[in-house]
FIKOLZA-1660 file (N, C-alpha, C; in steps of 0.1 Angstrom, whole numbers, plus 5000, padded with zeros to 4 digits):
% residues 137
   i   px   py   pz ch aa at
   1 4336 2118 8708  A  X  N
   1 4338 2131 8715  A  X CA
   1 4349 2130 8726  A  X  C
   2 4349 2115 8730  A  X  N
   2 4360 2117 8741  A  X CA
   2 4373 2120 8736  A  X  C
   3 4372 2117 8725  A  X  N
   3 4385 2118 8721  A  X CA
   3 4394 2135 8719  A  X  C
   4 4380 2137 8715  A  X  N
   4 4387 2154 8712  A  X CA
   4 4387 2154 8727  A  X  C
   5 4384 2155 8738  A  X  N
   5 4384 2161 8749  A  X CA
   5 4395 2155 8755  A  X  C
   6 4402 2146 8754  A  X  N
   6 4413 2138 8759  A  X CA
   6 4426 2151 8752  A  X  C
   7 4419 2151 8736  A  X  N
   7 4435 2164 8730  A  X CA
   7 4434 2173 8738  A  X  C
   8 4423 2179 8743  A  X  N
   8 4423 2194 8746  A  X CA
   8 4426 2189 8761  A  X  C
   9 4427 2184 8768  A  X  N
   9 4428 2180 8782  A  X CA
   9 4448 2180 8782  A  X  C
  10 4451 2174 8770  A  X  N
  10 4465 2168 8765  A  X CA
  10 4470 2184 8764  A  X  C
  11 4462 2189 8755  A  X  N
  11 4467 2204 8751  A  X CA
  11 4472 2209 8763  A  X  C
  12 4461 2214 8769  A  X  N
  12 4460 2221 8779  A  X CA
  12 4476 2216 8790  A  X  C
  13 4478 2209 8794  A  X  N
  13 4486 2196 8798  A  X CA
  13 4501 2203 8796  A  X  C
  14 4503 2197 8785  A  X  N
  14 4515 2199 8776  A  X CA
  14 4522 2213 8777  A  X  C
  15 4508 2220 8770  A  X  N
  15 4508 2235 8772  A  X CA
  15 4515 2242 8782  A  X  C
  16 4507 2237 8793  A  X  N
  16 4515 2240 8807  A  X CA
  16 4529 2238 8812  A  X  C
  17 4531 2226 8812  A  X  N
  17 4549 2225 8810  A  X CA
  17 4555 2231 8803  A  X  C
  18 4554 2232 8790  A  X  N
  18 4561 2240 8783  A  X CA
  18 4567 2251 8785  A  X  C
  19 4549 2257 8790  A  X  N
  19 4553 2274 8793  A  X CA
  19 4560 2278 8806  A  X  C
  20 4557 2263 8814  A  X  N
  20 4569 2267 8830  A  X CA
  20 4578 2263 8824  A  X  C
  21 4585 2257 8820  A  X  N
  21 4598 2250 8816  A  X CA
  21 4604 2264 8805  A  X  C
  22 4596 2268 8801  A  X  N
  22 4602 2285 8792  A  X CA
  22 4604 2295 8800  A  X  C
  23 4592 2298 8811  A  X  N
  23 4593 2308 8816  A  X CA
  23 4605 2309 8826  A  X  C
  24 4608 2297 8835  A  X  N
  24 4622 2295 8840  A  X CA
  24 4633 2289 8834  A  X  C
  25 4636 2288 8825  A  X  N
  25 4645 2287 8815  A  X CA
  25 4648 2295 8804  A  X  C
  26 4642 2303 8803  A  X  N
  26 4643 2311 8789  A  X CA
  26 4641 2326 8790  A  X  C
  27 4646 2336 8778  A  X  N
  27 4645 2351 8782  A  X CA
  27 4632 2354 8778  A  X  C
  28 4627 2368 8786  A  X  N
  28 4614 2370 8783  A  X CA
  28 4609 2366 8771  A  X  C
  29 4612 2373 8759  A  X  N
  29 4606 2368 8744  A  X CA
  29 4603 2354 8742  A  X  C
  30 4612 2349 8748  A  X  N
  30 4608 2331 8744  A  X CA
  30 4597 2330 8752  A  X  C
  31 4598 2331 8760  A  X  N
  31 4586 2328 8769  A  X CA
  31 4575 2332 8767  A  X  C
  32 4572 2346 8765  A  X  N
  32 4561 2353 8760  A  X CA
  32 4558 2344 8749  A  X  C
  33 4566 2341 8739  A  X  N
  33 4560 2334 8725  A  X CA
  33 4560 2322 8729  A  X  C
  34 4562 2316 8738  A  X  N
  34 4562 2300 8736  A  X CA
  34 4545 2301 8743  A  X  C
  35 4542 2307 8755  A  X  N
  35 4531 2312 8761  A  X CA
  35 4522 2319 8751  A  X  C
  36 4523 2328 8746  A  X  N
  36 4512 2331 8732  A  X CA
  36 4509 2320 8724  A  X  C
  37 4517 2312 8717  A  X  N
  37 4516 2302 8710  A  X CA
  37 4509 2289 8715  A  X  C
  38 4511 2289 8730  A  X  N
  38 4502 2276 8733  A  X CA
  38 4488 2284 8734  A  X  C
  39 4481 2297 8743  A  X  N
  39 4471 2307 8741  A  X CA
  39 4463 2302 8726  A  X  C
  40 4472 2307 8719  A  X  N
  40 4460 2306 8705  A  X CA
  40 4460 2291 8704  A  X  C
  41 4469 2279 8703  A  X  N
  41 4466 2268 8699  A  X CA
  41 4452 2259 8711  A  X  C
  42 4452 2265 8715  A  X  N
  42 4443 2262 8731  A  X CA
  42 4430 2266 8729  A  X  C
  43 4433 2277 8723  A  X  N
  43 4417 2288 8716  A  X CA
  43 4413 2282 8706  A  X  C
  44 4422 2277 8697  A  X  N
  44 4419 2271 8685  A  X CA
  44 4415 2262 8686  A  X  C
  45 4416 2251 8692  A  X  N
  45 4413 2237 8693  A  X CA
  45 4400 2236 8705  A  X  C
  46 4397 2246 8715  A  X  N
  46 4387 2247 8721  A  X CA
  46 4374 2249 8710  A  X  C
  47 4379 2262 8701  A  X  N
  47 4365 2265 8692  A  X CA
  47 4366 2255 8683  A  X  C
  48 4375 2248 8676  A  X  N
  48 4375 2235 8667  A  X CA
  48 4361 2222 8674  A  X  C
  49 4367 2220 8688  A  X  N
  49 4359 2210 8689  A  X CA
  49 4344 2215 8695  A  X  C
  50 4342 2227 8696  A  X  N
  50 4326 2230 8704  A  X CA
  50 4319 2230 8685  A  X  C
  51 4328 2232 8674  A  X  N
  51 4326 2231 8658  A  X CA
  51 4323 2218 8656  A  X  C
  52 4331 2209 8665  A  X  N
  52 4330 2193 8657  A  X CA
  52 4321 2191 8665  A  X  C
  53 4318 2192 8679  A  X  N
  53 4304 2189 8686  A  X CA
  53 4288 2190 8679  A  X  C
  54 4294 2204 8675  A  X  N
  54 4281 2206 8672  A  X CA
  54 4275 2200 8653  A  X  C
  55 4290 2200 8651  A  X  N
  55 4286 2192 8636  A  X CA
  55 4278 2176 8641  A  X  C
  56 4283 2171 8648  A  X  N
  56 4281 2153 8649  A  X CA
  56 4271 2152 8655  A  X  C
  57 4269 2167 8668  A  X  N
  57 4250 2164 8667  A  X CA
  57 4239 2166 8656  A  X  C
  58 4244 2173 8649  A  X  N
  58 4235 2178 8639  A  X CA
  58 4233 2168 8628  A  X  C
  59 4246 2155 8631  A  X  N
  59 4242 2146 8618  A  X CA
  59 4234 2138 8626  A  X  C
  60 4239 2138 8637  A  X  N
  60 4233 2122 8644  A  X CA
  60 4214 2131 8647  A  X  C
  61 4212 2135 8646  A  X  N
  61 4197 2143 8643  A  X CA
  61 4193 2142 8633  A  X  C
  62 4200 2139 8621  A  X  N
  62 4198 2140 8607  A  X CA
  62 4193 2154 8599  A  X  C
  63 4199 2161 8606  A  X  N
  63 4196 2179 8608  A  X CA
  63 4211 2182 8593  A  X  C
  64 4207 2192 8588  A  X  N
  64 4219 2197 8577  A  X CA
  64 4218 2211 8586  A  X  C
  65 4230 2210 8593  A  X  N
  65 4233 2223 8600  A  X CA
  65 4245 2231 8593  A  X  C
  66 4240 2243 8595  A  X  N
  66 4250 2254 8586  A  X CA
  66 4260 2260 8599  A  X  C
  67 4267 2247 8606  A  X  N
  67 4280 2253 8618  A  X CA
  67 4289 2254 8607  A  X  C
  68 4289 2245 8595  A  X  N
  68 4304 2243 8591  A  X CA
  68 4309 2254 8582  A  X  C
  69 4301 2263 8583  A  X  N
  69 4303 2281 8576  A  X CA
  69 4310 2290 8589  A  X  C
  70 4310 2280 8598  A  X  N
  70 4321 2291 8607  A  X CA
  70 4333 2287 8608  A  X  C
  71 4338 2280 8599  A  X  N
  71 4349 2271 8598  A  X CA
  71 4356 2287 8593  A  X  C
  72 4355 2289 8585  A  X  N
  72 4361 2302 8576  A  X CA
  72 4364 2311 8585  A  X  C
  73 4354 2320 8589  A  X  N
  73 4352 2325 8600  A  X CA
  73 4367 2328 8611  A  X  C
  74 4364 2313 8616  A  X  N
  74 4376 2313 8623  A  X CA
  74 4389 2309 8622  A  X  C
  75 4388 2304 8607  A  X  N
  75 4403 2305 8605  A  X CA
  75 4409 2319 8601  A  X  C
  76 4400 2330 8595  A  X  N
  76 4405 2342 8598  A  X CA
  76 4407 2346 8607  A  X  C
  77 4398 2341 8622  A  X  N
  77 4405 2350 8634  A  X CA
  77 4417 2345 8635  A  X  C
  78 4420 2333 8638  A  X  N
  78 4431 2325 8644  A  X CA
  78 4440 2334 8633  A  X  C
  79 4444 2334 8616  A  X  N
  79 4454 2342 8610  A  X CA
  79 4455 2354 8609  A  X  C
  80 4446 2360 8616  A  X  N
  80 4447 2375 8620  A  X CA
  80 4452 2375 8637  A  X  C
  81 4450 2365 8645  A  X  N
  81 4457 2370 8658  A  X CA
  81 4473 2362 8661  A  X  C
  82 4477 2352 8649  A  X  N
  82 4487 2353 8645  A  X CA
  82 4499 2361 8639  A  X  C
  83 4492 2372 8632  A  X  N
  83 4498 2386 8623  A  X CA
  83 4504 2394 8634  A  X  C
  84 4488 2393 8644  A  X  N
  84 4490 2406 8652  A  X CA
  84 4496 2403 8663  A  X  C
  85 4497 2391 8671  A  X  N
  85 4505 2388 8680  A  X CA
  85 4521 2392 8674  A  X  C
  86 4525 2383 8662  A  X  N
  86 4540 2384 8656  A  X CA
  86 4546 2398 8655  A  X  C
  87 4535 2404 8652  A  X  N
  87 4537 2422 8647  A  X CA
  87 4536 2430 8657  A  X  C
  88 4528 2428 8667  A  X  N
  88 4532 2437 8681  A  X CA
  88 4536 2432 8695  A  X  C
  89 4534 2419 8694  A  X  N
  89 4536 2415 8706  A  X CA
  89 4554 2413 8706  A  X  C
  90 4562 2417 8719  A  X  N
  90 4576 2411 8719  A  X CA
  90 4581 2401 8720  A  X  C
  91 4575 2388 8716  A  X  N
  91 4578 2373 8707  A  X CA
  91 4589 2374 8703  A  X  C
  92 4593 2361 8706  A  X  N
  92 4603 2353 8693  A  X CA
  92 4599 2342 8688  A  X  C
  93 4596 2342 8670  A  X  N
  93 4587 2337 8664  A  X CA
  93 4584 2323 8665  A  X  C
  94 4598 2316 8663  A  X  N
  94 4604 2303 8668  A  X CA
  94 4598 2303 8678  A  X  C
  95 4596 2305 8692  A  X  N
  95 4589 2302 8703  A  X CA
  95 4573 2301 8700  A  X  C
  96 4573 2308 8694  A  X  N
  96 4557 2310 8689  A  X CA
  96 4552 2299 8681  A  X  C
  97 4561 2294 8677  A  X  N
  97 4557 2283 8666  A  X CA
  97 4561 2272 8676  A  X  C
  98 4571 2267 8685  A  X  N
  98 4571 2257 8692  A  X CA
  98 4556 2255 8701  A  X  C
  99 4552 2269 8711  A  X  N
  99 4544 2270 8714  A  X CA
  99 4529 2266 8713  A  X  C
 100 4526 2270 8699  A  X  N
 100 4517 2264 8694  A  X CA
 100 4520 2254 8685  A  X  C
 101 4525 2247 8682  A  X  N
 101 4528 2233 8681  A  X CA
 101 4521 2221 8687  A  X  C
 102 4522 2221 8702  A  X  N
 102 4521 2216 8715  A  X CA
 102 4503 2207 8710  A  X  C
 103 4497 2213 8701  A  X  N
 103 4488 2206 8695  A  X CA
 103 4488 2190 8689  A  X  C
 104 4499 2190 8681  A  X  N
 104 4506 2181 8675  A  X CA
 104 4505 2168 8684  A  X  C
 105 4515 2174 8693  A  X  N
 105 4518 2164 8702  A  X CA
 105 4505 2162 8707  A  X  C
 106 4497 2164 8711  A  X  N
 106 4487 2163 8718  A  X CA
 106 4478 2150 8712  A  X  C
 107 4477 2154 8695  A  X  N
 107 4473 2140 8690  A  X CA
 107 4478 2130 8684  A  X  C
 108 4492 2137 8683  A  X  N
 108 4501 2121 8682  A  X CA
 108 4493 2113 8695  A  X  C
 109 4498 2120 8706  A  X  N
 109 4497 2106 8719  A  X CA
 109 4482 2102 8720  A  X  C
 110 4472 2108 8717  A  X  N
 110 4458 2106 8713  A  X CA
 110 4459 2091 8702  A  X  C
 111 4466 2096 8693  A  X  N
 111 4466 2084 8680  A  X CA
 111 4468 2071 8684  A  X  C
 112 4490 2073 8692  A  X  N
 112 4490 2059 8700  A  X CA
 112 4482 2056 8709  A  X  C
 113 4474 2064 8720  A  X  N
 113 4461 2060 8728  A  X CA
 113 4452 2054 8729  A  X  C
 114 4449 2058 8715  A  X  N
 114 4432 2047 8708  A  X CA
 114 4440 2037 8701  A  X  C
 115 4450 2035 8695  A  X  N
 115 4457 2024 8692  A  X CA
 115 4455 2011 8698  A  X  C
 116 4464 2018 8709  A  X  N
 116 4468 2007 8721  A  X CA
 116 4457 2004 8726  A  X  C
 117 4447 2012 8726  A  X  N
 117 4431 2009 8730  A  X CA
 117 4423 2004 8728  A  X  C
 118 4423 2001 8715  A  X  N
 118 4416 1993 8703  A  X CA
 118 4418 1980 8702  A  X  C
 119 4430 1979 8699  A  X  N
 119 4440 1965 8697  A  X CA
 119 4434 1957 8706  A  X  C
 120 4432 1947 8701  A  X  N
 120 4424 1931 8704  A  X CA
 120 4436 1922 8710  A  X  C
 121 4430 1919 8721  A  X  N
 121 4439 1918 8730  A  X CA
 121 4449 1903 8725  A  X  C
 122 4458 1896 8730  A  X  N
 122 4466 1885 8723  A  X CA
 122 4463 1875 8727  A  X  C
 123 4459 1866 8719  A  X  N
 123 4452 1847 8723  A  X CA
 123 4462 1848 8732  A  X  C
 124 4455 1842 8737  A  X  N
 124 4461 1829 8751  A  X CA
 124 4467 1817 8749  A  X  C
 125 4476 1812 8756  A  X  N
 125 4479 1799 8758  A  X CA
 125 4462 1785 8755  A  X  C
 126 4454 1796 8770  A  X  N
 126 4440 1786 8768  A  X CA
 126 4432 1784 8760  A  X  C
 127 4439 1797 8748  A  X  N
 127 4425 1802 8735  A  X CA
 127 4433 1789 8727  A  X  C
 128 4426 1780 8721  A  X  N
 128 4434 1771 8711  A  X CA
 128 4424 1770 8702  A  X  C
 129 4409 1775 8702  A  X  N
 129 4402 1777 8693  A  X CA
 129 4390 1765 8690  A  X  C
 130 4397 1751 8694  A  X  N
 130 4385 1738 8694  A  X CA
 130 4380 1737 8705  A  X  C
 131 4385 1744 8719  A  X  N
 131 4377 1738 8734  A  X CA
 131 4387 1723 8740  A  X  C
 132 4397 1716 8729  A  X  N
 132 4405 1706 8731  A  X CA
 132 4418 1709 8734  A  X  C
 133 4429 1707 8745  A  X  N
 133 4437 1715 8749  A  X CA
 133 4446 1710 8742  A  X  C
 134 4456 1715 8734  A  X  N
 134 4465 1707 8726  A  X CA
 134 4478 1707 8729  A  X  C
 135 4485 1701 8732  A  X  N
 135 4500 1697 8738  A  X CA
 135 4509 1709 8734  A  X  C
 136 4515 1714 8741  A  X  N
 136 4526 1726 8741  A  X CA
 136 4540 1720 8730  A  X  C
 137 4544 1728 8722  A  X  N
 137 4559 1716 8715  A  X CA
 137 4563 1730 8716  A  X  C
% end
């Protein structure tokens, strides 16, 4: 679970820059949709992981919990406030999709994260494996 909370911490993060870096750089519409787009991707990934929480207690309980029927659920909200943001809100769509993007990124650098965090660290000079120090060539 740290993990998800590291993306959403990342989201959140990213998110933010973005939408200052649009909002003083860019005309209203961009902004607005680079700002909507990180909004839903932020909401999305908030209710995703309180969904993955609650799935991995339910196994680690050995419980068959019926959360994963709100999977559906909310992928209709998320493509219904996609429709309706695009359709009424004064976005530009491109922004909206950079916007919410900002997810992506969030678990790329998560991926290299736990990588680099995993990885077993590199013998040593002193590691030679018999306890016998063996001459450097």
């Amino acid at each position: 679970m740290k993990s998800i909370a590291r993306i959403m911490r990342m989201n959140y993060a990213i998110g933010a820059v973005v939408i200052l870096a649009a909002a003083f750089t860019q005309p209203k519409d961009i902004a607005l949709g680079v700002a909507v787009g990180v909004a839903l991707t932020c909401a999305n990934f908030y209710v995703l992981g309180k969904l993955i929480a609650k799935w991995t207690a339910d196994a680690a309980a050995g419980k068959q919990g019926n959360s994963s029927i709100l999977v559906l659920p909310k992928m209709m909200g998320l493509m219904l406030a996609v429709v309706l943001s695009l359709a009424f809100l004064p976005i530009d769509g491109i922004a909206f999709a950079v916007g919410y993007s900002t997810f992506i990124v969030s678990i790329m650098i998560e991926a290299v994260y736990s990588a680099i965090a995993s990885a077993p660290p590199p013998p040593s000079d002193a590691d030679s494996g018999d306890g016998v120090d063996q001459p450097h060539g």
